[in-house]
C-alpha positions in Angstrom: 0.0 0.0 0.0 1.2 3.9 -1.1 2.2 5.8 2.3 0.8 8.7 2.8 2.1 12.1 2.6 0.5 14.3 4.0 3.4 17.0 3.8 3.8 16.8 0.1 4.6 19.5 -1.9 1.3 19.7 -4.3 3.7 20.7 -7.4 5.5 17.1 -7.3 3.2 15.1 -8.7 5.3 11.7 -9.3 5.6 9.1 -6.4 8.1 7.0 -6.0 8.3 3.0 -4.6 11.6 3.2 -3.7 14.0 6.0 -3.0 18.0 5.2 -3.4 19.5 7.0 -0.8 23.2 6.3 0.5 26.6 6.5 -0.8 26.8 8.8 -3.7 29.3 9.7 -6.1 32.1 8.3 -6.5 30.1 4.9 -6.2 28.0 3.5 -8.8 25.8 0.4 -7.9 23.0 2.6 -8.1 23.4 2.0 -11.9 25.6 -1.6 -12.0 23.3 -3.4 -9.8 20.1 -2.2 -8.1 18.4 -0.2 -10.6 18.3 -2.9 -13.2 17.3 -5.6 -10.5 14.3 -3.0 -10.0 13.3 -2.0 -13.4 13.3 -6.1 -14.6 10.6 -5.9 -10.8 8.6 -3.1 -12.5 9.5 -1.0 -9.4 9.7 2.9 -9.7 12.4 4.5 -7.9 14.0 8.4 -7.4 17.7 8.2 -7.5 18.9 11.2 -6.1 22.6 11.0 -7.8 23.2 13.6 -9.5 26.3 15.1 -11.4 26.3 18.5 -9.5 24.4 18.4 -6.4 23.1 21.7 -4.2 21.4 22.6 -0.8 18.6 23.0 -2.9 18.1 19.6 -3.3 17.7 18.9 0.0 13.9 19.4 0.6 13.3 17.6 -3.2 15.1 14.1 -1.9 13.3 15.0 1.7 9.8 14.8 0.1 11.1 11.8 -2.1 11.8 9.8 0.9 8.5 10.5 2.7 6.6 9.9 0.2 8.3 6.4 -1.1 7.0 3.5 -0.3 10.9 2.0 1.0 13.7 3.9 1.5 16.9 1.3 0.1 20.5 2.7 1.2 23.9 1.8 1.2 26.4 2.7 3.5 30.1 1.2 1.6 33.7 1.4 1.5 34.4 4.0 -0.8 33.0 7.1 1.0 32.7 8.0 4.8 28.9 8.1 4.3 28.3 10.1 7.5 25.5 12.1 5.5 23.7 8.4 4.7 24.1 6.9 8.5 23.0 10.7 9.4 19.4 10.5 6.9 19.0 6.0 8.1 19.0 6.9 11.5 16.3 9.9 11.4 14.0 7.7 8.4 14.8 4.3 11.2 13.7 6.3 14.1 10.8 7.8 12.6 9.5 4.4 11.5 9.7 5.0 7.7 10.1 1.3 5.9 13.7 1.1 5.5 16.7 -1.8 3.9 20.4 -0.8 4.7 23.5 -2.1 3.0 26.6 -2.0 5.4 29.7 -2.8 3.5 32.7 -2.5 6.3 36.1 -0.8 6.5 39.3 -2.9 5.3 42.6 -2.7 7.1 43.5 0.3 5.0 41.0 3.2 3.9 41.6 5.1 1.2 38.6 7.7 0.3 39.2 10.3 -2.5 43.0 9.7 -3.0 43.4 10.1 0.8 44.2 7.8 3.6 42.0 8.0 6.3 43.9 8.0 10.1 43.4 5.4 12.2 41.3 7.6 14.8 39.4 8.9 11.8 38.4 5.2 10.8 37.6 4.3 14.1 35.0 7.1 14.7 33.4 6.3 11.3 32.8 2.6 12.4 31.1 3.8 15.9 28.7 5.5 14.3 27.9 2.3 11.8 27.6 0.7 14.8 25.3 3.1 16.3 23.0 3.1 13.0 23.1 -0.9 13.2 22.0 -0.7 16.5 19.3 1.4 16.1 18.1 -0.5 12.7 18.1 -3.5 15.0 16.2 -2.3 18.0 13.3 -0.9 14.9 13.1 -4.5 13.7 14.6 -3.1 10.6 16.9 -5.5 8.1 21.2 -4.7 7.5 22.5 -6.3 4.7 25.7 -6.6 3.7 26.0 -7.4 -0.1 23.8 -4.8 -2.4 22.3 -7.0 -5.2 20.6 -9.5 -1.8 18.8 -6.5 -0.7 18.0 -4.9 -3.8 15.9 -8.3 -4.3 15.0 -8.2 -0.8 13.5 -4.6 -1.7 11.5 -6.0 -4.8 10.3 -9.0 -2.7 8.5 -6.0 0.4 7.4 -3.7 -2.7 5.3 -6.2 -5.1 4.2 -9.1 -2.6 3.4 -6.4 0.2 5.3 -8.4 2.7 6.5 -6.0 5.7 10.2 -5.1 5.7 10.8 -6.3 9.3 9.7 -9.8 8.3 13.2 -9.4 5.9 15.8 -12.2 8.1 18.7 -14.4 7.4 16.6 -16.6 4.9 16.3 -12.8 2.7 20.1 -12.3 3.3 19.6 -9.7 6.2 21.7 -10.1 9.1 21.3 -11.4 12.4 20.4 -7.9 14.9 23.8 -7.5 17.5 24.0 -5.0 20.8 20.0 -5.6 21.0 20.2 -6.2 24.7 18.3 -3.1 26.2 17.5 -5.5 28.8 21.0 -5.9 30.0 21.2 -2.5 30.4 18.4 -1.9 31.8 19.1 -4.6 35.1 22.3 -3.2 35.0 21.4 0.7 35.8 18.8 -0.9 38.4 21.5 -2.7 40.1 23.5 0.3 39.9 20.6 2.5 41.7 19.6 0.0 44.1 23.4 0.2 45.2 23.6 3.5 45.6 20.5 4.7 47.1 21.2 2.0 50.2 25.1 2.5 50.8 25.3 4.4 53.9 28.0 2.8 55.4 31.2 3.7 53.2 30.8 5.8 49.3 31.8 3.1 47.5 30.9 0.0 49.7 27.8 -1.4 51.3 27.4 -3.4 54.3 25.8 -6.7 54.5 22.1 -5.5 55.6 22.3 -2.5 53.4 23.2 -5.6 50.7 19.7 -7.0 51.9 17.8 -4.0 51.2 19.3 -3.4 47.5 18.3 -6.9 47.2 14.7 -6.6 48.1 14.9 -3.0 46.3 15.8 -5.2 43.1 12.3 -7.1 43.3 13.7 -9.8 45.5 10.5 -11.1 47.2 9.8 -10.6 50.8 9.3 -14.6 51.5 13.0 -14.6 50.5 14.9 -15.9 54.0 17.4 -12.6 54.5 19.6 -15.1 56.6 19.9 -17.5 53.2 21.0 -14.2 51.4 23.4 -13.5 54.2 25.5 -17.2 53.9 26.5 -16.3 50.5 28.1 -12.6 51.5 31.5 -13.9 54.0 32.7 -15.9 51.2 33.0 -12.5 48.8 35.4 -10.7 51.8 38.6 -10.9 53.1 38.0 -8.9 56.0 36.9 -9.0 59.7 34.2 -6.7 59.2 32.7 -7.2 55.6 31.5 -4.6 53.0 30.9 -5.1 49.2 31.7 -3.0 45.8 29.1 -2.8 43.2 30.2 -6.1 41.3 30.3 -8.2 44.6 26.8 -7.0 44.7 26.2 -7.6 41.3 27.4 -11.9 41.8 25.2 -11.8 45.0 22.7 -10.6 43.5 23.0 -12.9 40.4 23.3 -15.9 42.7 20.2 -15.6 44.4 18.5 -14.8 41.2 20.0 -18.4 40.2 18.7 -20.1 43.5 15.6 -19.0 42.3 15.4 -20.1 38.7 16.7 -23.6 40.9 13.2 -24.2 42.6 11.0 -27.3 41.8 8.1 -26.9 39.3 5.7 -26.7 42.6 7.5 -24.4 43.9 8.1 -21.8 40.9 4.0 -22.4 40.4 3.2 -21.4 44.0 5.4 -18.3 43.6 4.5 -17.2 40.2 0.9 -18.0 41.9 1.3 -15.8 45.0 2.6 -12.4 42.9 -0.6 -13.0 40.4 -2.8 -12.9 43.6 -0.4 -10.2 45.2 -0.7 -7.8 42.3 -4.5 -8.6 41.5 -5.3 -7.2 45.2 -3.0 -4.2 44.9 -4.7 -2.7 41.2 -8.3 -3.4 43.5 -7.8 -1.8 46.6 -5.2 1.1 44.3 -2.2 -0.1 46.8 1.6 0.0 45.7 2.5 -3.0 44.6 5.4 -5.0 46.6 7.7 -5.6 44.3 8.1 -1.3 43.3 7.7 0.2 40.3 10.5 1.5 38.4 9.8 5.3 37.7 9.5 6.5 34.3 12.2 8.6 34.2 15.3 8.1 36.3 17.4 11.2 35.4 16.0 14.5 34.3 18.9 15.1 31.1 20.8 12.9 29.4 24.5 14.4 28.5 25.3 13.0 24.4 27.3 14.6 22.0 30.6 14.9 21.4 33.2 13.2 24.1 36.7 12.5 23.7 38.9 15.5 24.2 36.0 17.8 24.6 35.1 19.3 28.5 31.9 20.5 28.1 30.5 18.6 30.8 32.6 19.4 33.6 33.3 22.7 33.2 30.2 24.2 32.0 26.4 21.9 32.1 27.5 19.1 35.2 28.5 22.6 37.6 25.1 24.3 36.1 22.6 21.3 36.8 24.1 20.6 40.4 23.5 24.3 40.9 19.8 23.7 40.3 19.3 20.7 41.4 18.8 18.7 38.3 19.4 15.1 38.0 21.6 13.8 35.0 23.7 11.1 33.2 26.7 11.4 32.2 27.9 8.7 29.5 31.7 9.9 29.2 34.1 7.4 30.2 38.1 7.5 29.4 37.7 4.9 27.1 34.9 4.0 25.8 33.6 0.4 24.3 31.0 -1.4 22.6 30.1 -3.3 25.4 28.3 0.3 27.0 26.2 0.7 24.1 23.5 -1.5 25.6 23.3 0.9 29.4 23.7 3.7 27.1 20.4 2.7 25.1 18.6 2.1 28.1 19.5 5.3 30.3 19.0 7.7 27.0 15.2 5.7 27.2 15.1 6.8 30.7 15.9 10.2 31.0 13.2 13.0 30.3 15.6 15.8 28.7 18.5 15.3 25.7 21.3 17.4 25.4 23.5 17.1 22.7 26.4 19.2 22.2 28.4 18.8 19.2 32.0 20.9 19.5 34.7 21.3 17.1 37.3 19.3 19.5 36.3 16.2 17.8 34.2 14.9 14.8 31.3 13.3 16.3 30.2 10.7 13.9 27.9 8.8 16.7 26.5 11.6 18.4 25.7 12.8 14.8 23.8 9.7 14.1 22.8 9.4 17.6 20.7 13.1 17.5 18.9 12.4 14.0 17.7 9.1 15.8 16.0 11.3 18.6 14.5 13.6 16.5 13.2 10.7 14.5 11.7 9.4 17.6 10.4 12.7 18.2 11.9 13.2 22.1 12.8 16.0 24.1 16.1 17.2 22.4 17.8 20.1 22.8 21.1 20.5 20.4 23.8 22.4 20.7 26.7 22.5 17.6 29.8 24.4 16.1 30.8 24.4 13.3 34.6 22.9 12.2 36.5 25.7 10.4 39.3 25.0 8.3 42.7 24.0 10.2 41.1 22.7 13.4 43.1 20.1 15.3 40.8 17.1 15.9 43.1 14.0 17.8 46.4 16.0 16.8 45.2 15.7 13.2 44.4 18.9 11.4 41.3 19.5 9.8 41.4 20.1 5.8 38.7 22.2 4.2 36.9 19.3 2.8 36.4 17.6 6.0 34.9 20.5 7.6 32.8 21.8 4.7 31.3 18.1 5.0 30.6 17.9 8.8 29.1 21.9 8.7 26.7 19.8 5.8 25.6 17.1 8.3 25.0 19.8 10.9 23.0 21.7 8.1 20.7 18.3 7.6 20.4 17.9 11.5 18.6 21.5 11.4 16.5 20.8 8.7 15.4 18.0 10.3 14.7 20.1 13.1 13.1 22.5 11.8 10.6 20.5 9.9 9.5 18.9 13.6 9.6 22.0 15.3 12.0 21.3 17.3 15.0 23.3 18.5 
């Protein structure tokens, strides 16, 4: 079925099924490979590649998308495609039908005669892994090899079939760094841990341990004195206390001693919170086992990291001032194996501030903000633009380079400014 578009512009009368987006010149499997595979399909398509292309062709391709039916784009080798992982993540977010081609990095990149650094490459391939994660957490198919998605795109256009049914029998790949739900036990952990430590900052005792437990959903028929023989064993000393990953295996063992229990007895307990929470909706009570809040920060500090201080000298000192809750996600070193506590605290804080500087070039947060304001949240964004010469990782900046991320700024406000948000 045609999507609607409401938003069109009544002068452009031709609608499109699919709309090529995605690596543009110098690349040309537009023309080798996909548009043949969809003209044999009898499937109309607007290819936006074009000898000569201008700002003023930015609202054109943006009502092109909208209105197509599927949105195909490739993200390869032979161009840093920042602009495409930019336009997938907004069109992913927003919940626009959408097939993505992901052709990785070699060993060696070499992009327009030039060879990329080694810090440049590896902030490139964070934000492919940002726009893979998101695709994946939208249901939404990657593919690596361009004429086994162009099919793919032929197969959802003419049999109607939805695009998130596309999996590894189509070609797609399996979704990786899904796991919201590791991140999510991971943050409660980490709040149940802090809000009972009285004791010592970065240590609890072992009845504040109890408490964090019972915080954690731990129910109350739960002997305290069972959860106390496992905590000796973790210390060394006389008098014991417990970091946040002893805490973290206590809490992990008990959750095992649990899943342990006999048929009858996992019946009787499922049983008991069924009756327990039917009596508490009736009679409008908490329930027992808590409720996490919706929000568990007020702002949520993205955008560029790295060398950049934003954050400590200027916003953390501000929001203390006022008393405003916040996360931030800057770490000294930062790996793929945060992504999944990232994804879930962004979900849980009420505010976004994103603050792009020119100390670094921000390839993820870039993705990351055009995935929020596809989503529609609370975003608030806050950019400079690179000038020619900048130092970015002891590598200067050539004209190019800077002329292309003050672009993707450019298509960040337009998107913006077509939600109404600033």
């Amino acid at each position: 079925m045609p999507r609607r578009c409401p938003n069109a512009n009544p002068d452009i009368g031709v609608r499109y099924q699919v709309f090529l987006g995605g690596a543009c010149n110098p690349t040309t499997w537009r023309s080798d490979i996909v548009i043949p595979i969809l003209e044999e399909a009898g499937v109309t398509f607007y290819n936006p590649q074009v000898d000569h292309w201008s700002h003023d062709l930015i609202e054109v391709e943006e009502q092109a998308k909208q209105c197509a039916d599927l949105c195909f784009y490739v993200i390869d080798n032979q161009t840093r495609g920042i602009a495409s992982m930019v336009e997938a993540a907004y069109l992913a977010a927003s919940g626009h039908p959408l097939i993505l081609v992901m052709i990785d990095f070699g060993e060696s990149v070499e992009i327009e005669g030039v060879t990329l650094s080694s810090r440049e490459v590896q902030d490139l391939n964070r934000g492919r892994i940002f726009v893979s994660n998101l695709m994946a957490r939208q249901g939404l198919p990657v593919f690596t090899d361009i004429e086994t998605a162009a099919r793919a795109c032929c197969k959802v256009v003419n049999t109607g079939v939805p695009v998130t049914s596309m999996g590894p029998e189509d070609g797609a790949q399996p979704a990786k760094l899904t796991g919201a739900s590791v991140g999510r036990k991971l943050i409660a952990a980490r709040e149940a841990f802090s809000h009972c430590k009285a004791s010592q900052p970065s240590h609890v005792s072992p009845k504040e341990v109890v408490l964090a437990l019972r915080s954690l959903c731990i129910p109350d028929h739960e002997s305290d004195c069972d959860i106390s023989s496992m905590l000796p064993s973790l210390s060394s000393v006389s008098v014991p206390t417990y970091s946040f990953n002893e805490f973290c295996s206590v809490a992990a063992e008990v959750m095992s001693l649990r899943m342990s229990k006999t048929p009858l007895q996992s019946l009787m307990t499922r049983l008991s919170h069924w009756i327990s929470s039917c009596l508490n909706r009736i009679l409008s009570l908490p329930s027992i086992s808590g409720r996490e809040p919706a929000y568990f920060r007020e702002v949520f500090l993205g955008g560029s990291c790295g060398d950049s201080t934003w954050r400590q000298e200027i916003t953390i000192p501000m929001l203390r001032k006022h008393a405003i809750s916040f996360y931030n996600p800057q770490v000294e070193r930062w790996s793929v194996r945060f992504l999944p506590v990232e994804t879930e605290a962004k979900a849980k804080c009420k505010y976004l501030l994103f603050v792009i500087d020119d100390r670094s070039r921000s390839v993820a947060s870039l993705v990351e903000t055009a995935g929020f304001i596809g989503e529609g949240r609370c975003l608030v964004l806050c950019s400079k633009f690179i000038s020619d010469g900048t130092e970015i990782s002891g590598q200067q900046v050539k004209s190019s380079t800077s002329l292309l991320l003050t672009f993707f700024l450019a298509v960040l406000f337009f998107f913006l400014t077509n939600l109404s948000l600033y």
